[in-house]
C-alpha positions as a printed NumPy array, in Angstrom:
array([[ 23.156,  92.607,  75.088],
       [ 26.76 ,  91.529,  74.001],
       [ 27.616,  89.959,  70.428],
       [ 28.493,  86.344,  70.425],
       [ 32.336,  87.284,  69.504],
       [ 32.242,  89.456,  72.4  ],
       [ 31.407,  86.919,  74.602],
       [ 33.675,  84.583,  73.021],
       [ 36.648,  86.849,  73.401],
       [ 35.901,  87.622,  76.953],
       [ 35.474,  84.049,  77.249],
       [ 39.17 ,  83.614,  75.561],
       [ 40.904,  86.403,  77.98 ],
       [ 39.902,  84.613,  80.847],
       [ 40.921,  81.251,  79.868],
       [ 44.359,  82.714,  79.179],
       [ 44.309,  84.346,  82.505],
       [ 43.461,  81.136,  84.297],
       [ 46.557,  79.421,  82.365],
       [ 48.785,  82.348,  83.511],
       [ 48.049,  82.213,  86.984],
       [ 47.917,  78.254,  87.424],
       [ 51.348,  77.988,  87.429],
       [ 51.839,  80.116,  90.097],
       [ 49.935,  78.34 ,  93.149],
       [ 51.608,  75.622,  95.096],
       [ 49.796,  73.28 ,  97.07 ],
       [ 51.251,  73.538, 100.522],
       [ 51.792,  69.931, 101.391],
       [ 52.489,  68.875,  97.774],
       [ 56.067,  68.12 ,  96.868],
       [ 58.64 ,  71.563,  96.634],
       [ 60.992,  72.149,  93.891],
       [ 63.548,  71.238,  95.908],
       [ 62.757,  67.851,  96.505],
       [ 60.575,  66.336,  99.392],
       [ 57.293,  68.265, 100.44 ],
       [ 56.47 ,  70.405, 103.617],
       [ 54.898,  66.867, 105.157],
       [ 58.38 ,  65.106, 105.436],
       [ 59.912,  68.129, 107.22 ],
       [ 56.718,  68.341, 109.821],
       [ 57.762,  64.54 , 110.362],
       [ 61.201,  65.594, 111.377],
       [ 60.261,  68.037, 114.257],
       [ 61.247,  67.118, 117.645],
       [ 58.807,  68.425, 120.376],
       [ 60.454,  69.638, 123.63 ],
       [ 58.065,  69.105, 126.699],
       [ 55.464,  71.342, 127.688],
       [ 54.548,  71.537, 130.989],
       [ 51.007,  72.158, 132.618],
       [ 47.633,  70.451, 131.379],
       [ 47.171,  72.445, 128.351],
       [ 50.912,  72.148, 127.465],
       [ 50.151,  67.908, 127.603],
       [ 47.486,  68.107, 125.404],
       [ 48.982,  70.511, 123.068],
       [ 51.985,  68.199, 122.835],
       [ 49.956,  65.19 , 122.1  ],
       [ 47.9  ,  67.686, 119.342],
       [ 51.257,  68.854, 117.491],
       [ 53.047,  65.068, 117.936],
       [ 49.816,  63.8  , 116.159],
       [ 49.849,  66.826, 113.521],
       [ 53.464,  66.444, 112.433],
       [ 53.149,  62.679, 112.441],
       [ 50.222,  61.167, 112.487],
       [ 52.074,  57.498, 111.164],
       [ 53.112,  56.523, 114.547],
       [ 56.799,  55.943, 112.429],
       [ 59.673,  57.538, 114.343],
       [ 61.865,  59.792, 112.621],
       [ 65.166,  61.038, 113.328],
       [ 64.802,  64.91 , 114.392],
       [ 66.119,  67.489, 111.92 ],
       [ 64.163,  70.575, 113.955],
       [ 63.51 ,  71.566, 117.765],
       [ 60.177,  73.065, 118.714],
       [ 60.477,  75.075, 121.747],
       [ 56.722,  76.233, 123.211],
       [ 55.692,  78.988, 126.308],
       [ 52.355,  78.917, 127.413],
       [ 50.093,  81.564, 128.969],
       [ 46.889,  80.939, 130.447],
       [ 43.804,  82.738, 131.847],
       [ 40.809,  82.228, 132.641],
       [ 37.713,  85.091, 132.339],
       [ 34.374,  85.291, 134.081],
       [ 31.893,  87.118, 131.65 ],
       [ 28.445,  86.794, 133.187],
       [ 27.802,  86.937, 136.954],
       [ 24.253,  85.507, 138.008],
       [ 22.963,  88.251, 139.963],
       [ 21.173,  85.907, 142.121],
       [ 23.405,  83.43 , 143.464],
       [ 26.641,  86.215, 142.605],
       [ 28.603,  83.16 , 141.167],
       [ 29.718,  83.074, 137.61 ],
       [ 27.242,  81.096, 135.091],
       [ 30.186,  80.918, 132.191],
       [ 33.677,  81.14 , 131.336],
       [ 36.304,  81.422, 128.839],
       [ 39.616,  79.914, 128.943],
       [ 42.044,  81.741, 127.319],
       [ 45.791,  80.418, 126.21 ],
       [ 48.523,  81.864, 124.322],
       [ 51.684,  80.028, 122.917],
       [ 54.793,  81.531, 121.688],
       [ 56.711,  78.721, 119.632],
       [ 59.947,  79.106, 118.142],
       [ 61.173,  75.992, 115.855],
       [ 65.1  ,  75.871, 115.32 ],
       [ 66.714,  73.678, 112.876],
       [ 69.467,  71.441, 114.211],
       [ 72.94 ,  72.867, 114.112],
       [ 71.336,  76.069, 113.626],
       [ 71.172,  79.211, 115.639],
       [ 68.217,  81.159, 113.554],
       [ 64.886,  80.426, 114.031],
       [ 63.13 ,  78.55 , 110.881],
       [ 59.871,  79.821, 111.93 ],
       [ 58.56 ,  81.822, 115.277],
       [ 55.404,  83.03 , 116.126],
       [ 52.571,  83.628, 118.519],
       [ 48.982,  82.286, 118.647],
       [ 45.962,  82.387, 120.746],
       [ 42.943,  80.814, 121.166],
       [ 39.775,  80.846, 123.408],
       [ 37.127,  78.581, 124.32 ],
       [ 33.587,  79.458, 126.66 ],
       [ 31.665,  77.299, 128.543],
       [ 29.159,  77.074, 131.059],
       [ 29.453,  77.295, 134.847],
       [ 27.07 ,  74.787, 136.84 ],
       [ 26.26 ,  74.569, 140.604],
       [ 27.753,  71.177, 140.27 ],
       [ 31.766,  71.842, 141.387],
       [ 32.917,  68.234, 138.801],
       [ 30.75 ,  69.738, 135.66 ],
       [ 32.618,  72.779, 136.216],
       [ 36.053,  70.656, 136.267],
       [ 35.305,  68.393, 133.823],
       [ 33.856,  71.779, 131.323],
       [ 36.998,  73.447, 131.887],
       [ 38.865,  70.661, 130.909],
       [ 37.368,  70.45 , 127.9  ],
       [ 37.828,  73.525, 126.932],
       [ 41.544,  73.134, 127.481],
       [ 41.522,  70.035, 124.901],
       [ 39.388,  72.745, 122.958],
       [ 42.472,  75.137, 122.761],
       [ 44.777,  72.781, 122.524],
       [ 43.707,  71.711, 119.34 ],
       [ 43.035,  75.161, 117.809],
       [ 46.508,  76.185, 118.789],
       [ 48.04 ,  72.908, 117.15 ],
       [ 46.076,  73.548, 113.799],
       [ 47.035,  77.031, 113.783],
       [ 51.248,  76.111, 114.449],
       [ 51.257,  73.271, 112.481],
       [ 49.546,  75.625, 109.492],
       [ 52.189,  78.431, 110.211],
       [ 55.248,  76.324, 110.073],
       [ 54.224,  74.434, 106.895],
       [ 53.752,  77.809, 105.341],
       [ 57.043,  78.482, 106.562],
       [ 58.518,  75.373, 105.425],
       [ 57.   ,  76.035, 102.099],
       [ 58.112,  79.778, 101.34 ],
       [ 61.627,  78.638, 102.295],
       [ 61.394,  76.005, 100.033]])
């Protein structure tokens, strides 16, 4: 069993460390040292057209991510997105020898360039996935594929929106 000053000292060395170390987190959308926070510059992105589906409502995701006010602001960045798609069959039913599920898969490679500016501010790659289940019903199977497309799209949209406001952020 430990002494009450022992206790109290650990207690004291941890404080201290806690101290230390606060100053050295930043919130990522909280305000930079430089003035105006990583959520002003998301604001300022200017999303080039994606075509296909997925590409329209991974668009709509990111133009609602970066700003979600509705406000228009005048562009200060260009995002430029690819898109690959696929589409997997798991499970066969060995029955009927039609698939019972699937998995959509997509894949973006965005590259966001500032205006006036030939080097990319950030660039990346990121995939996401999303099953569902295969029916004899030909619309269910439409209308779950679809969904799983809005599925993706969303993932994706969280996952560039969270890597350029980190890069926003590290660049200060």
């Amino acid at each position: 069993m430990s002494s009450p000053s022992r206790t109290a000292s650990r207690l004291l060395v941890s404080a201290a460390l806690s101290l230390a170390l606060a100053g050295c987190l930043q919130p990522l959308y909280g305000p930079s040292v430089a003035g105006g926070g990583v959520a002003e510059k998301l604001a300022e992105i200017k999303i080039m057209p994606i075509g296909d589906r997925v590409g329209h409502y991974l668009e709509n995701e990111l133009r609602f991510a970066f700003n979600g006010s509705g406000e228009p602001k005048s562009p200060r960045y260009t995002l430029y997105i690819g898109l690959r798609q696929g589409n997997q069959s798991p499970l066969v039913d060995t029955v009927t020898g039609y698939p019972s599920s699937a998995t959509q898969v997509v894949g973006a490679d965005y590259t966001l360039i500032a205006a006036g500016e030939t080097e990319p501010v950030a660039k990346g790659t990121v995939n996401a996935q999303s099953s569902y289940d295969r029916f004899s019903q030909r619309y269910a199977n439409v209308r779950a594929a679809r969904d799983a497309d809005i599925r993706n799209a969303r993932l994706l949209a969280e996952q560039i929106k969270t890597n350029i406001a980190a890069a926003f952020a590290q660049k200060g």
